[in-house]
Structures are given as structure tokens and as C-alpha cells.
MDTraj code that builds the backbone (N, CA, C; nanometers):
import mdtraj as md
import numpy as np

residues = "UNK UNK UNK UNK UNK UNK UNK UNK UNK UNK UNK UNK UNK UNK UNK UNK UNK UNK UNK UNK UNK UNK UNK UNK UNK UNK UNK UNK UNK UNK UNK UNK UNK UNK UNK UNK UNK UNK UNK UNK UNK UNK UNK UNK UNK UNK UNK UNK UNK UNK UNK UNK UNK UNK UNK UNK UNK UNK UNK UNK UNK UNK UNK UNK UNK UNK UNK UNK UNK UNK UNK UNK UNK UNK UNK UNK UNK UNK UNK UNK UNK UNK UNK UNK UNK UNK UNK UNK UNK UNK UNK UNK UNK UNK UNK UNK UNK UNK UNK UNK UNK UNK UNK UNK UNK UNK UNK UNK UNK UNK UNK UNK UNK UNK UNK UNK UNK UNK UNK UNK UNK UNK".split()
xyz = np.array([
    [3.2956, 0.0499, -2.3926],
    [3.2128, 0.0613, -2.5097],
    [3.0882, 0.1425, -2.4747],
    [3.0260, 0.2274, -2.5825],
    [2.9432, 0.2982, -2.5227],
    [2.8201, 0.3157, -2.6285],
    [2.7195, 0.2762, -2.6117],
    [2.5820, 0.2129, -2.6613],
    [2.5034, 0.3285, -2.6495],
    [2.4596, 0.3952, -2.7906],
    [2.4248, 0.4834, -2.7851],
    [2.2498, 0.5181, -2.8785],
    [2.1641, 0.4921, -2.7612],
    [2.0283, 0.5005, -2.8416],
    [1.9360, 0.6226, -2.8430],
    [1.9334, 0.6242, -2.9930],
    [1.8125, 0.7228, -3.0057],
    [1.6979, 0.7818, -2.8944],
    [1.6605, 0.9127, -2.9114],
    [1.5111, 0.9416, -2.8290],
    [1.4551, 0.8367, -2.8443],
    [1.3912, 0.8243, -2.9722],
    [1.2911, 0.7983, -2.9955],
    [1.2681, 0.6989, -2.9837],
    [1.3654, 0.5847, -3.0094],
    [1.3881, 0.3956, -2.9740],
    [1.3133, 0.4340, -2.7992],
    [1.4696, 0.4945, -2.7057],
    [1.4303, 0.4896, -2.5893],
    [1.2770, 0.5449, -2.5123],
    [1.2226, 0.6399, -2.5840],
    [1.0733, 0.6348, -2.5535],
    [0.9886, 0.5526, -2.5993],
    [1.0051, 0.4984, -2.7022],
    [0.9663, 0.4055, -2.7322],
    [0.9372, 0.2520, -2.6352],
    [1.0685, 0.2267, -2.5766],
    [1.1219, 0.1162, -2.5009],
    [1.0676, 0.1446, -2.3747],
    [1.0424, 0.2689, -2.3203],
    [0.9949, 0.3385, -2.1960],
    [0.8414, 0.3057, -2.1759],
    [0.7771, 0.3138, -2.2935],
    [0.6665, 0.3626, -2.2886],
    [0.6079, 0.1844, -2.2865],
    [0.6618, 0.1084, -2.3769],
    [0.6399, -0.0200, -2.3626],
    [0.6219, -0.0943, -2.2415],
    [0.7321, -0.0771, -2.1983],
    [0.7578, -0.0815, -2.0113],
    [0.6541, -0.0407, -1.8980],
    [0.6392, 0.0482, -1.9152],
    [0.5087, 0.0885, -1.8549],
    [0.3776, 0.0381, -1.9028],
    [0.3978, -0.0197, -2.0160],
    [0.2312, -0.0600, -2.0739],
    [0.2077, -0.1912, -1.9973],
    [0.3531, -0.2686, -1.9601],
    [0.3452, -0.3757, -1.9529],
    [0.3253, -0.4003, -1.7696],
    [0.3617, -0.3087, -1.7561],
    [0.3680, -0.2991, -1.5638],
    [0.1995, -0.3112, -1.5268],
    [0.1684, -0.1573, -1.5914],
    [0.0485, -0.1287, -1.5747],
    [-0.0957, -0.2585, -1.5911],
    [-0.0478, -0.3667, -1.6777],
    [-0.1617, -0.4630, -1.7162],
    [-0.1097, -0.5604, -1.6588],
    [0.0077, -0.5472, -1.5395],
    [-0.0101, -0.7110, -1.4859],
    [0.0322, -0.7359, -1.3449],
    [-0.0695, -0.5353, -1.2719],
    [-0.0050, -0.5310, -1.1475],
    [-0.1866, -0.4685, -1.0970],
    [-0.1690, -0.5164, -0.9550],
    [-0.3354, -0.5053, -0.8955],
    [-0.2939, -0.3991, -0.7665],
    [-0.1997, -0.3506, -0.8051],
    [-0.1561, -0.2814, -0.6673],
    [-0.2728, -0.1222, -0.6704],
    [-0.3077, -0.0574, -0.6155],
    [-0.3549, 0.0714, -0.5924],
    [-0.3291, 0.1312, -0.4853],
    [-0.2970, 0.2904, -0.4861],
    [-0.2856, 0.3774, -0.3799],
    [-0.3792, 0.4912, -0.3818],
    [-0.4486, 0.4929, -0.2535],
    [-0.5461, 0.5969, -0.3183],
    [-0.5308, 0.7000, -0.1750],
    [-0.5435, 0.8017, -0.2641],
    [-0.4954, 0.9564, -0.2106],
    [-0.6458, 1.0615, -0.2562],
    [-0.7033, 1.1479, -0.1464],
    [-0.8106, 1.2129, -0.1441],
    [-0.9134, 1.1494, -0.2485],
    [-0.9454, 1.0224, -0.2358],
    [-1.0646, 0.9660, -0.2415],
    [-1.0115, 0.9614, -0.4204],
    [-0.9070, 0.9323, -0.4676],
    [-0.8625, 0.9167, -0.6055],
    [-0.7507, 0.7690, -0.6141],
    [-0.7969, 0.6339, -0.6696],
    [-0.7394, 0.5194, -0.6795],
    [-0.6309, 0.5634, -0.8133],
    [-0.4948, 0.5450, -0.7848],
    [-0.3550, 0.5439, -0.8675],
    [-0.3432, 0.4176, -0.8766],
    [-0.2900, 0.3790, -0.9989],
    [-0.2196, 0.2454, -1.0211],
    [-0.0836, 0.2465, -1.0062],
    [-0.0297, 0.1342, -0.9254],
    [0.1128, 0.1212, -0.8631],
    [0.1788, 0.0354, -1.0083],
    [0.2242, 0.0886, -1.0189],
    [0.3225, 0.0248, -1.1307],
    [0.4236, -0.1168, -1.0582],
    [0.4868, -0.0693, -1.0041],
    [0.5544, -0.1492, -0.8908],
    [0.6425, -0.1407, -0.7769],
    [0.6023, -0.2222, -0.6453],
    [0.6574, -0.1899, -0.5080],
    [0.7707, -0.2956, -0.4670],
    [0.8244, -0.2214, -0.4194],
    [0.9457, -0.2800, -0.3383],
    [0.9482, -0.2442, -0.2111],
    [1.0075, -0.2779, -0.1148],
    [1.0215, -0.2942, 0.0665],
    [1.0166, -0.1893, 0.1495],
    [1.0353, -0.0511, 0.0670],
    [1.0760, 0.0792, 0.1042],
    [0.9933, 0.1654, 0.0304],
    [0.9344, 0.1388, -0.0687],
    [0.8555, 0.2411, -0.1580],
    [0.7664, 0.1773, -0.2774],
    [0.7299, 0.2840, -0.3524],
    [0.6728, 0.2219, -0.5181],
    [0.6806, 0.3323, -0.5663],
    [0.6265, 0.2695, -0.6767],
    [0.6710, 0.3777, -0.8399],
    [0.4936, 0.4066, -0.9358],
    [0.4819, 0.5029, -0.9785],
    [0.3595, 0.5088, -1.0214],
    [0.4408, 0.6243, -1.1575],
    [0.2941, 0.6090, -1.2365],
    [0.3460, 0.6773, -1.3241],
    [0.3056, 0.7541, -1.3720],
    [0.4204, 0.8645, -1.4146],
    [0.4498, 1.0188, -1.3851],
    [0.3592, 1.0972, -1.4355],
    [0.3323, 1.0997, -1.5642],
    [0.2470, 1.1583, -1.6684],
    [0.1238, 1.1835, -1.6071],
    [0.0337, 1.0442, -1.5585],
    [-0.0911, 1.0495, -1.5264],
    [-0.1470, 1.0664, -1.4361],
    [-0.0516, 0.9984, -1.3122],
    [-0.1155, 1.0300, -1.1634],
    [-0.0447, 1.1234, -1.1492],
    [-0.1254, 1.1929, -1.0867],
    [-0.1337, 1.3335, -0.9562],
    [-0.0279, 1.3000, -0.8607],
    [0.0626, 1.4185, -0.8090],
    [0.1668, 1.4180, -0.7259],
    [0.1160, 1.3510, -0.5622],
    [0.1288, 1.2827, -0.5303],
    [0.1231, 1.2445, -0.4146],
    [0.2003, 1.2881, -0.2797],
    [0.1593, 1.3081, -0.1833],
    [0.2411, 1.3317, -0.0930],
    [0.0995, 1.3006, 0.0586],
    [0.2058, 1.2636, 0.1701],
    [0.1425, 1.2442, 0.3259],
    [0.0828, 1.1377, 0.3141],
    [-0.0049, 1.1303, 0.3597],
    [-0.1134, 0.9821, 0.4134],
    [-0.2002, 0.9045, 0.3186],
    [-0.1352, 0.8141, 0.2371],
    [-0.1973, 0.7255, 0.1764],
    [-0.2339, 0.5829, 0.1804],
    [-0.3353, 0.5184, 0.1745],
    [-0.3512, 0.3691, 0.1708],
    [-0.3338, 0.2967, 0.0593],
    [-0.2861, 0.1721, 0.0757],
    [-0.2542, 0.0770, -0.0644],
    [-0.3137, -0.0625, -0.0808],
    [-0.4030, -0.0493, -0.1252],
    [-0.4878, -0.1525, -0.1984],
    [-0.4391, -0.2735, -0.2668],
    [-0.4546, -0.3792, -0.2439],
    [-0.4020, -0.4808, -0.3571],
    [-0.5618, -0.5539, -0.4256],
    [-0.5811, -0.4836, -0.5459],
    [-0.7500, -0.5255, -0.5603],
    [-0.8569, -0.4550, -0.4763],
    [-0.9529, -0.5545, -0.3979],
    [-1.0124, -0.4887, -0.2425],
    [-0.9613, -0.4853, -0.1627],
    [-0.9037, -0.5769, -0.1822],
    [-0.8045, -0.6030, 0.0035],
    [-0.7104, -0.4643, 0.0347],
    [-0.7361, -0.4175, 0.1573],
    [-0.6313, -0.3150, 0.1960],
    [-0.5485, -0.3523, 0.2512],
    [-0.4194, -0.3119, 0.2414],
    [-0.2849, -0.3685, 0.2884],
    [-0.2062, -0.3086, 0.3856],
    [-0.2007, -0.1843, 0.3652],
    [-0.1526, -0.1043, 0.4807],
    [-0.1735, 0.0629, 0.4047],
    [-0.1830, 0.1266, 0.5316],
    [-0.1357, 0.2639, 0.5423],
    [-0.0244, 0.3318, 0.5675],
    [0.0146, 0.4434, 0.4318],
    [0.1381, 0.5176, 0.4341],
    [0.1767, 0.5921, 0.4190],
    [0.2898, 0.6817, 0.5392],
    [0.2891, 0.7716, 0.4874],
    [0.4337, 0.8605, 0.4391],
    [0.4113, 0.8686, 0.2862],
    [0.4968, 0.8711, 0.2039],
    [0.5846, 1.0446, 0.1902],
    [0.6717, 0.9969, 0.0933],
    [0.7634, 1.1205, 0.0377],
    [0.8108, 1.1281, -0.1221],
    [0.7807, 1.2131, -0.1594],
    [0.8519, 1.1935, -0.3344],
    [0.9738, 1.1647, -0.3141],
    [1.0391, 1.0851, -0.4162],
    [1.1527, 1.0295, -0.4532],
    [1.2722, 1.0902, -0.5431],
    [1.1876, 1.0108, -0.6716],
    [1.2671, 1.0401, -0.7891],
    [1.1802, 1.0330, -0.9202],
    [1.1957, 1.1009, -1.0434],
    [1.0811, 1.0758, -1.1515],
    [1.2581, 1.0089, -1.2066],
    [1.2232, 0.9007, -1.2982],
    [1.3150, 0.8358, -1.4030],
    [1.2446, 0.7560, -1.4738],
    [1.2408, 0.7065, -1.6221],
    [1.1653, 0.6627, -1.6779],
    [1.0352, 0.6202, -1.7044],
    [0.9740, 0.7523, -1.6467],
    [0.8176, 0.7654, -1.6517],
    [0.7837, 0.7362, -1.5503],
    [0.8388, 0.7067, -1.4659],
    [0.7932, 0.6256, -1.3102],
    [0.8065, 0.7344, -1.2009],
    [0.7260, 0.7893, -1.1021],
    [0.7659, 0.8853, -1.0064],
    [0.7841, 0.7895, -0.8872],
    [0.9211, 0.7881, -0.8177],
    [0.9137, 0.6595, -0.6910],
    [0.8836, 0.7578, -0.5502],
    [0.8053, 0.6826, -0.4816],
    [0.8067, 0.7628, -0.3831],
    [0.8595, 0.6549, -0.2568],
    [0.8815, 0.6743, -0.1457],
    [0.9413, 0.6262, -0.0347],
    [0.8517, 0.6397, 0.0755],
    [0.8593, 0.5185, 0.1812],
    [0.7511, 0.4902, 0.2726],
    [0.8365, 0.5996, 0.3544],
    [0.8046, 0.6516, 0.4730],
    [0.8362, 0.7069, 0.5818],
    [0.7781, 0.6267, 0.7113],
    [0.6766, 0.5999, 0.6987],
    [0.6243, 0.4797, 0.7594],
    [0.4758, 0.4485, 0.7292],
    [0.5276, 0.2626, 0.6817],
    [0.3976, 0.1756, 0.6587],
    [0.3617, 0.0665, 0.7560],
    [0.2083, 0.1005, 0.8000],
    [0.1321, 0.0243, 0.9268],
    [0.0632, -0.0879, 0.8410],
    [0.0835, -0.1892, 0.8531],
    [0.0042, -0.3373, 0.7935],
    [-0.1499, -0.2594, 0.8529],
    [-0.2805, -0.3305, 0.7508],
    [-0.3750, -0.3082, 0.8149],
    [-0.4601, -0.3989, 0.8890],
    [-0.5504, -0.3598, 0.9372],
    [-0.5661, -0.5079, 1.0043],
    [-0.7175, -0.5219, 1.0004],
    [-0.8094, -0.6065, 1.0066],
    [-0.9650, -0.6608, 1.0023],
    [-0.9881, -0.6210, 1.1589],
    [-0.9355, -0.6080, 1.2360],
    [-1.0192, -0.5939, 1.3647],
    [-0.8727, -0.4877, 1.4690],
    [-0.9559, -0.4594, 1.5819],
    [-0.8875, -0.3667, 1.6202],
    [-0.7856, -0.4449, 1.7506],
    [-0.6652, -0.4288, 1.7771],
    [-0.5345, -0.4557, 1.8484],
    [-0.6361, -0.5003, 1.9325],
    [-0.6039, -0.6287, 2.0695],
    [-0.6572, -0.6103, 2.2039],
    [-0.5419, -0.5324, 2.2980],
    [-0.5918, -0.5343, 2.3998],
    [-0.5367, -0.4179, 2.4953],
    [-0.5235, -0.5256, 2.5820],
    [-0.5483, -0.6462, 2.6084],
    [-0.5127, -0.7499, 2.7150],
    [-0.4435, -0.8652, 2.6432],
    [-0.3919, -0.9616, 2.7548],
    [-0.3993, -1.0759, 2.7292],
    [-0.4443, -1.1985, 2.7107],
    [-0.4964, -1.2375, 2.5892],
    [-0.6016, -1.3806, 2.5835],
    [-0.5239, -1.4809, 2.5955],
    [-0.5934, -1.5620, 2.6699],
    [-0.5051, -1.6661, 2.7021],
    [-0.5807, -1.7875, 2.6323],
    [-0.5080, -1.8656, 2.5694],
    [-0.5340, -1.9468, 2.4875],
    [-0.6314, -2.0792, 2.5324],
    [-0.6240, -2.1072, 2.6518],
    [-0.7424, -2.1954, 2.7509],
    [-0.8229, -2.1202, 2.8191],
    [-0.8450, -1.9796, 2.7716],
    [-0.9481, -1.9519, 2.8965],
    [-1.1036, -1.9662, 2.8479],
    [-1.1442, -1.8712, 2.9610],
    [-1.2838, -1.8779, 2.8324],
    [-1.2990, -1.7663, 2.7279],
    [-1.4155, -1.7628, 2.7107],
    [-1.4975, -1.7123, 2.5978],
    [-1.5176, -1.5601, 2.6473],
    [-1.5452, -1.5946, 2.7796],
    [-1.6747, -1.4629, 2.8886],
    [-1.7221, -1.5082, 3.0112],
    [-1.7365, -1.3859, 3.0576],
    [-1.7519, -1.4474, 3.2222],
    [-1.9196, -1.4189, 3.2108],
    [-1.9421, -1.5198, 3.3223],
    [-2.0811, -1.4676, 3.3496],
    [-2.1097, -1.3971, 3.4916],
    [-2.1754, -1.3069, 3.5279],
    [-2.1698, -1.2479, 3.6476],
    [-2.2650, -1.3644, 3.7728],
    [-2.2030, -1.3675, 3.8912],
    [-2.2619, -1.4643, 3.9434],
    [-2.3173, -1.3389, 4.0924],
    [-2.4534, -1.4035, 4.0760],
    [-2.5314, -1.3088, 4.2339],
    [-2.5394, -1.3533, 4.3516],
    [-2.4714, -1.3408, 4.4211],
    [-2.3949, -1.4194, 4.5647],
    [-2.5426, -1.4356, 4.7273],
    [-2.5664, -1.2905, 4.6841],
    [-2.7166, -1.2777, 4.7456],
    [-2.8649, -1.3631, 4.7446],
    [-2.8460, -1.4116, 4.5804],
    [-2.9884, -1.4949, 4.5683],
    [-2.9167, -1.6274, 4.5294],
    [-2.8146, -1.6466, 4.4731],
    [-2.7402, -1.7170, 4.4829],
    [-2.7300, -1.7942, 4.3388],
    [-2.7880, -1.7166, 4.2739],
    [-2.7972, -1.8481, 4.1460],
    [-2.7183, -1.7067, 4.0405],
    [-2.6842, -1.7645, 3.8983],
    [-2.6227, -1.6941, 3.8207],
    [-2.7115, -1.5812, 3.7482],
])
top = md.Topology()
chain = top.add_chain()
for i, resn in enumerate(residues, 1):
    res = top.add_residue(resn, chain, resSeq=i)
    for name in ("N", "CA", "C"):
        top.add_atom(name, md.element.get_by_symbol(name[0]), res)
traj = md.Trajectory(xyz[None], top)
């Protein structure tokens, strides 16, 4: 059977869709100092939409609200129903403080204090 709808229904139905993404998603990607609204993400990519945001491409970060979430860097996809999807190539979680380079060990201390062997006191 084959279900056959009008332009104008289906832009219609399109455009709805997107009204509805757009007001109940906090996602942002922002590219040369310009915040996009993410319509919606999945595990591998997201979708933004087509009309309004600017083509994206290379090194972008993604916002949920303030909070930053990770950095990515992306590839165009596909445009289909107003949505342009683009695809991670690779996304780094972000993080509040920077990697350590050693091992902390969970009983040690805090910090050493230097001890002066000569006068003899710390």
C-alpha cells in the first residue's frame, strides 16, 4: 500500500517537528565563537537545523546549557528533513581539571615536606 502525502501537509509536519525539538533540547555546538542549537544527538553524531545554522565542519565543542561536554571533531552527513546530521570523527569528554601524569595513591599523602638533614629540623 502506498501513502501518499502532499508537499504541503509534509512541510507542514516537518516544520512542526523541528519546532518541537528545538524548545525541548539544551544541547549547543559552538563553532568560531557562534552557539547552534542541536536539535538532537545520538552516540555517533547530531542533527541541527539546515535552514538556519551555518555549515559546520572540523573542531567543535558541545555545550549542554553551561556545562561543556566534550570536544569534536566533526564531518557533514546528510541534510533530510530540515535536519543537517553531522558525524563525530572523534569526541574527547571534557574535563574540569587537567589528566595527572602520575600515580595517586589513595593512602598517601597530600605533599611532602622537604626535610634539612644539616640543621636538622624541617
Amino acid at each position: 500500500m502506498n501513502t501518499y502525502v502532499p508537499k504541503a501537509v509534509q512541510e507542514a509536519l516537518d516544520t512542526a517537528r523541528l519546532q518541537g525539538m528545538r524548545k525541548k533540547n539544551r544541547l549547543r555546538v559552538m563553532a568560531d565563537n557562534e552557539l547552534v542549537p542541536v536539535l538532537r544527538m545520538w552516540k555517533t553524531g547530531f542533527s541541527v537545523e539546515a535552514e538556519t545554522a551555518p555549515m559546520l565542519r572540523g573542531l567543535v565543542d558541545l555545550y549542554d546549557g553551561a556545562r561543556h561536554l566534550s570536544q569534536c571533531l566533526i564531518v557533514a552527513s546528510e541534510e533530510e528533513g530540515g535536519e543537517m546530521r553531522y558525524e563525530f570523527k572523534r569526541s574527547t569528554p571534557a574535563a574540569d581539571k587537567a589528566p595527572l601524569d602520575f600515580y595517586e595513591s589513595p593512602g598517601g599523602p597530600a605533599g611532602l615536606i622537604p626535610f634539612d638533614q644539616s640543621q636538622g629540623k624541617i
